[in-house]
C-alpha positions as CSV (number, residue, x, y, z in Angstrom):
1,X,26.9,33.0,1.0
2,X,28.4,30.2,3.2
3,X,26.2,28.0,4.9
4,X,26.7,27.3,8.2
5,X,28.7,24.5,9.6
6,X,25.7,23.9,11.7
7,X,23.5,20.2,11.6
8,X,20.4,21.4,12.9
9,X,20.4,24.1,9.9
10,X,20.4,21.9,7.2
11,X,18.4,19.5,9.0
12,X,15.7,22.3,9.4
13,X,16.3,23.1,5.6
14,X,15.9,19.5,4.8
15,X,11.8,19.7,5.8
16,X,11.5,22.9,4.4
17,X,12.1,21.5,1.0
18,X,10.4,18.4,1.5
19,X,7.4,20.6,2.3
20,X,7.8,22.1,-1.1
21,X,8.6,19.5,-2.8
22,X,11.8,20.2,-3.4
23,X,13.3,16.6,-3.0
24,X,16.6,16.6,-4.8
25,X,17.7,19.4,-3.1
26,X,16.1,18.1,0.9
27,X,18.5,15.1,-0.1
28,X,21.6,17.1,-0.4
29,X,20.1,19.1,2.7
30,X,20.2,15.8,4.7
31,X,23.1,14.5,3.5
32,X,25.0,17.6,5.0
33,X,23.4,17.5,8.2
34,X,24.8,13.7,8.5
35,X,28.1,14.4,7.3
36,X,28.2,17.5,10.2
37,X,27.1,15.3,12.8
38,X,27.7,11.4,11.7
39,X,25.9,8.8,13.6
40,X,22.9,10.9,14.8
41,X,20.0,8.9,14.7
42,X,17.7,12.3,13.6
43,X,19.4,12.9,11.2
44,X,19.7,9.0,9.5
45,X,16.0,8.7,9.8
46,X,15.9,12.7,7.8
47,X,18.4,11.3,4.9
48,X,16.1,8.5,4.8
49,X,12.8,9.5,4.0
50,X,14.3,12.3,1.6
51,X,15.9,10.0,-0.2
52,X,12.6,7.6,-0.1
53,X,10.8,10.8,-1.0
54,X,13.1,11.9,-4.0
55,X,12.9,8.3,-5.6
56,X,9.3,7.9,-5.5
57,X,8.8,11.1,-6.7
58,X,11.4,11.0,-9.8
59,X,10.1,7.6,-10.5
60,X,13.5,6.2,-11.1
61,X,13.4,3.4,-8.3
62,X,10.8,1.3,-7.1
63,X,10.6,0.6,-3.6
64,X,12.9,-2.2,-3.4
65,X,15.7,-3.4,-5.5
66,X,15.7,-6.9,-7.1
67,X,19.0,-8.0,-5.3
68,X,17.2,-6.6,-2.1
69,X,14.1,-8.8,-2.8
70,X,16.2,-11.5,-3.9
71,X,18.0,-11.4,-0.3
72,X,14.7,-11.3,1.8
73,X,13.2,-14.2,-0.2
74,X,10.6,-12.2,-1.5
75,X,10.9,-13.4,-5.0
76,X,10.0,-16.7,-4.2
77,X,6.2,-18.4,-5.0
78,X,3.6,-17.3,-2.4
79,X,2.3,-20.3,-0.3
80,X,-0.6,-21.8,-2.0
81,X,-4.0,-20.1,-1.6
82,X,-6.7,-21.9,1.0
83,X,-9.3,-22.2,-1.4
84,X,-9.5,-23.9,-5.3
85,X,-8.4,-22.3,-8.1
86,X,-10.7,-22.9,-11.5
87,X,-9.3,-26.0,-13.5
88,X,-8.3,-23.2,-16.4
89,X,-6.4,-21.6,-14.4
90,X,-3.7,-24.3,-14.7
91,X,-3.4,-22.7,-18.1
92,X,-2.7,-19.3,-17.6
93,X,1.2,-19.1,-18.0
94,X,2.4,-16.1,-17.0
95,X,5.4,-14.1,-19.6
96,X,6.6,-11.6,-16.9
97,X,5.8,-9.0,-19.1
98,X,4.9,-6.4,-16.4
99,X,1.8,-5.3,-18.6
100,X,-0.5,-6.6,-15.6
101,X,1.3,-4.1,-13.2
102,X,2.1,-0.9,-15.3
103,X,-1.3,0.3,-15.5
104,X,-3.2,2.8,-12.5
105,X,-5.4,-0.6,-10.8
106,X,-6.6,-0.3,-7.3
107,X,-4.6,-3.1,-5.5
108,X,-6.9,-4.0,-2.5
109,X,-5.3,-5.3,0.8
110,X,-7.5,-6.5,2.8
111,X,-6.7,-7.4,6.8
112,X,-5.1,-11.0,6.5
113,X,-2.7,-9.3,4.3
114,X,-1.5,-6.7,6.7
115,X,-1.2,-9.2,9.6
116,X,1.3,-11.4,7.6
117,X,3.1,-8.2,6.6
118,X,3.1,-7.3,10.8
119,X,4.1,-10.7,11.7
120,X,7.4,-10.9,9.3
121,X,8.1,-6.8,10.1
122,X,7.6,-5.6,6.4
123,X,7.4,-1.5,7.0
124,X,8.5,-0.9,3.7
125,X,5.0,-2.6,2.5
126,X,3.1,-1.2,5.5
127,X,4.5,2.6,4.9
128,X,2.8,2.7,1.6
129,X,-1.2,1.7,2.5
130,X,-3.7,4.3,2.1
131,X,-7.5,3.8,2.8
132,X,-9.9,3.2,-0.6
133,X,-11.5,6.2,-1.3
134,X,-14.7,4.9,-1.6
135,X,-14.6,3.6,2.1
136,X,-13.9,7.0,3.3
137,X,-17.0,8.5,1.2
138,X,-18.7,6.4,2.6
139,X,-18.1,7.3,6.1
140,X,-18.9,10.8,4.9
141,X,-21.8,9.8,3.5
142,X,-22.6,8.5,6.3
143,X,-23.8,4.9,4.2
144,X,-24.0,1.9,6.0
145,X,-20.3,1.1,7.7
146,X,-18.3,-1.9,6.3
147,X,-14.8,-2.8,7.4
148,X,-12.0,-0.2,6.2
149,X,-10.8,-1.0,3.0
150,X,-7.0,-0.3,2.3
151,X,-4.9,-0.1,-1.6
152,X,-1.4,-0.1,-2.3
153,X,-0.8,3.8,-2.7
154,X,1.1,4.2,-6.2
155,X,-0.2,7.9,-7.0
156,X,-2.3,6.6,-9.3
157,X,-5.1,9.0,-9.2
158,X,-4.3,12.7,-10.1
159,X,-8.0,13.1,-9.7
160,X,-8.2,12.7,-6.6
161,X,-5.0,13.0,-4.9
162,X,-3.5,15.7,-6.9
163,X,-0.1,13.9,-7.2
164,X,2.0,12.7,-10.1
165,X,0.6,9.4,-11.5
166,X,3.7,6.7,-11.1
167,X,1.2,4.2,-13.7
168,X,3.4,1.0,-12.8
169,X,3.3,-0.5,-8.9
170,X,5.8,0.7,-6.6
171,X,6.6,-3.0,-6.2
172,X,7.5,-3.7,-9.7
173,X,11.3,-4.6,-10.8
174,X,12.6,-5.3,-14.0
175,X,15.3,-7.4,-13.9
176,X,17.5,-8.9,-17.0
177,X,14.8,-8.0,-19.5
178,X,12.1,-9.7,-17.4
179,X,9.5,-7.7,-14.5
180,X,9.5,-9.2,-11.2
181,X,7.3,-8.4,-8.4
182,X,9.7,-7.5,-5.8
183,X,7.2,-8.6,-2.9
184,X,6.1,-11.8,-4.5
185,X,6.1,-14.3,-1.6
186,X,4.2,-12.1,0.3
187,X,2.1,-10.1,-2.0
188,X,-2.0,-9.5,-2.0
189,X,-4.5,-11.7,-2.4
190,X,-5.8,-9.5,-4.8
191,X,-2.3,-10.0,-7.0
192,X,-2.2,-13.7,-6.3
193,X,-5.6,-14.1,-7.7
194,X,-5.3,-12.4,-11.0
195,X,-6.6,-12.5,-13.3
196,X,-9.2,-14.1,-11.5
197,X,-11.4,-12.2,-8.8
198,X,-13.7,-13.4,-6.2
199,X,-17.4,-12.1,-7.5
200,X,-20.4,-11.7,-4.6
201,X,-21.6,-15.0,-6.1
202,X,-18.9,-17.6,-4.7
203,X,-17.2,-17.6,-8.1
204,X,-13.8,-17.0,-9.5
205,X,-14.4,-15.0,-12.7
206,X,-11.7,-13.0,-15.1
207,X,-11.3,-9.6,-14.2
208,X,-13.3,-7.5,-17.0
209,X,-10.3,-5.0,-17.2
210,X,-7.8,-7.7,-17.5
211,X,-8.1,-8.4,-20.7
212,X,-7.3,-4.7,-22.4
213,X,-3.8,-5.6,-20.8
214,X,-3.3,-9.3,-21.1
215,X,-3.7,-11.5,-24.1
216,X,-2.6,-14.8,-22.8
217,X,-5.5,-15.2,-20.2
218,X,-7.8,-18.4,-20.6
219,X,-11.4,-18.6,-21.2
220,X,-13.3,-20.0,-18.0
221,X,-16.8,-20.8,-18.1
222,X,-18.8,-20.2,-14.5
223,X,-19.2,-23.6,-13.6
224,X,-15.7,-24.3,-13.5
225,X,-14.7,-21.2,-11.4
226,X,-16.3,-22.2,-8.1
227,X,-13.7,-21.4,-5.7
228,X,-15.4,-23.0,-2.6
229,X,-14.0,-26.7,-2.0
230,X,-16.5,-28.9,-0.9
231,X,-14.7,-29.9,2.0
232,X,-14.3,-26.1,3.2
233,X,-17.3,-24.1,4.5
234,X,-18.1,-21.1,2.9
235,X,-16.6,-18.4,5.4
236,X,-13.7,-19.8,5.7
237,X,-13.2,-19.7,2.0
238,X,-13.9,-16.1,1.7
239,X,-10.6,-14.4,1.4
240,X,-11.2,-11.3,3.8
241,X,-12.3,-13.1,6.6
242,X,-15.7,-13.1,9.0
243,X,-16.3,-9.5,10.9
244,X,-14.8,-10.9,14.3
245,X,-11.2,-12.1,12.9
246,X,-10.9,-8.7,10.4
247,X,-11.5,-7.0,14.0
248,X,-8.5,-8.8,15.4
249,X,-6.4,-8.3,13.0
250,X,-7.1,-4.4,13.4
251,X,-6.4,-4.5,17.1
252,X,-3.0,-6.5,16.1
253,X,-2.4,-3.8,13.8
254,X,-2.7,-1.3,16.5
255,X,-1.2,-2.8,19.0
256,X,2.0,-3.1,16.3
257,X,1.9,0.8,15.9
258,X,2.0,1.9,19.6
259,X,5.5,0.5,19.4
260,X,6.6,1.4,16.0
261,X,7.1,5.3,16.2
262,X,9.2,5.3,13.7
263,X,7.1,4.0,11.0
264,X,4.2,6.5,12.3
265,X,6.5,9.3,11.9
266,X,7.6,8.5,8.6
267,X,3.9,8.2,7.7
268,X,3.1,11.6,9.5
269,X,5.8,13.0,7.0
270,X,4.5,11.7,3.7
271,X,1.3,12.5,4.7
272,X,2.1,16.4,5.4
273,X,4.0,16.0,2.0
274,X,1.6,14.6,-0.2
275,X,-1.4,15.5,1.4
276,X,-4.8,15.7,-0.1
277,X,-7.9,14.9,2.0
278,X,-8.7,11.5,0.9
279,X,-5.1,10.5,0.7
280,X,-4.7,9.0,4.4
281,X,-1.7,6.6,5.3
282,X,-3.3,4.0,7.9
283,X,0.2,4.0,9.8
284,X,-0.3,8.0,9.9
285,X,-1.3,9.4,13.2
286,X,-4.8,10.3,11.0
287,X,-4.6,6.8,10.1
288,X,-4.4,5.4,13.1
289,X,-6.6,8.0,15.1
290,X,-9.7,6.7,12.4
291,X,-9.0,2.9,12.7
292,X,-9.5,3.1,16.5
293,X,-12.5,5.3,16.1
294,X,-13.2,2.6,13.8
295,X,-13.1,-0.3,16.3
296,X,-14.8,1.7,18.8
297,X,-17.8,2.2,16.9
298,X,-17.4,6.1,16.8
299,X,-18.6,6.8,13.4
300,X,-19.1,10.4,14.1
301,X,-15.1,11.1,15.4
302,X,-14.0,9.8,11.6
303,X,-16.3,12.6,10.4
304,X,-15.1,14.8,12.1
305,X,-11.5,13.9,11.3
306,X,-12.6,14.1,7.4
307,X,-14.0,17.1,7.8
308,X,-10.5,18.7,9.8
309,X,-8.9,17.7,6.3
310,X,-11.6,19.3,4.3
311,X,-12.6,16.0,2.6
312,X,-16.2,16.2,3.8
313,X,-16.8,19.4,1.4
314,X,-15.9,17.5,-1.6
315,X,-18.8,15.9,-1.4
């Protein structure tokens, strides 16, 4: 059978398989549709997220190349961090083995994060944010509510998202025998920390789990570790901010997605192709819908989103 000469056909055939998960084959799909009708903008956007679907899925690319990240100045060092580092860190040398960034970690983003991200226009970054799991239980729950915690989504949890587990972050590049973190000069606090995290106490300590991956990281005894300076208060130290400015940042978020369609769209389709119920893009329309129910205090809507995707009953 001949298939029709017409766009909207394979276009239409293009989301079918990406609904079934049919990526290779949604690529070709889209790729037909542009060739039938080149320079539609539909149809671009289509190729586009197939073929953003088909590498992340296959596991073959990361996100961005190393010549792409090279371009953008993303390789470059990150600008130093507003509070002091532990005197052993100076020793920590890191070999660019990629050990640190293979295996399934949470990487928390908190607010600042995403505001830098806004202000220099990195989508690609944005696309891939999913809330923390244990924020949205407990919402469910119906615990006491703290600000919305966020991760870098890498399907690392079959458990609970039912996907493929991708192990290494979507960010990572390997490039001339050497990994490279292909959003370096703009990458989490959480990432520019390690091995070192911030503990309830003040402190810098080691990250317990770092070690079963990296054998070059110092030893630090606690007194040393004090991240707070002196001659910087305590809040603004702490690297996720004071209630008020985390609040700002989520209204500048917002405000950044009522005029980004695009991005929403593109988040509305990964979500309706991986979906699970406790795997929410915050650039989704979900996403979105449960950060302003979030700012407005309306607990209650967020259940009742959670409970529109089932999640509640996994409880």
């Amino acid at each position: 059978m001949v298939a029709p000469k017409d766009p909207n056909f394979h276009a239409n055939r293009c989301v079918e398989l990406l609904e079934s998960g049919n990526y290779k084959e949604a690529v070709r799909e889209a790729r037909k549709a542009v060739k039938l009708s080149p320079g539609k903008v539909e149809y671009m956007k289509l190729l586009e997220i197939a073929q953003l679907l088909y590498d992340d899925a296959s596991l073959k690319k990361p996100t961005i190349s190393f010549r792409e990240a090279e371009r953008r100045g993303l390789l470059l060092d990150p600008k130093p961090l507003n509070f002091r580092l532990p005197e052993c860190a100076k020793e920590f040398n890191c070999r660019q083995c990629g050990d640190c960034c293979k295996y399934r970690w949470e990487i928390e983003v908190d607010w600042r994060d995403i505001s830098r991200w806004i202000s220099q226009r990195l989508d690609f970054i944005l696309i891939w944010l999913v809330f923390q799991l244990s924020w949205l239980l407990s919402i469910a729950r119906g615990t006491e509510i703290e600000p919305p915690t966020m991760m870098i989504d890498n399907g690392h949890d079959n458990l609970f998202y039912g996907w493929r587990q991708r192990y290494a972050c979507r960010f990572l590049v390997r490039h001339q025998g050497k990994y490279y973190c292909a959003i370096h000069a703009v990458k989490p606090l959480t990432c520019q920390l390690f091995p070192f995290e911030i503990c309830k106490d003040g402190f810098l300590h080691i990250r317990k789990d770092a070690k079963d991956y990296c054998k070059y990281i110092p030893e630090c005894s606690k007194n040393e570790a004090n991240c707070f300076d002196s001659s910087t208060s305590r809040g603004e130290s702490m690297p996720h901010g004071e209630m008020e400015e985390i609040k700002e940042n989520i209204d500048k978020f917002l405000e950044y997605m009522k005029n980004n369609c695009w991005l929403k769209e593109k988040a509305d389709l990964l979500d309706k192709v991986h979906h699970h119920p406790y795997r929410i893009f915050i650039t989704s329309s979900v996403g979105i819908a449960i950060l302003e129910a979030y700012q407005k205090e309306q607990y209650e809507n967020i259940k009742r989103i959670l409970k529109t995707r089932n999640a509640i009953p996994l409880l």
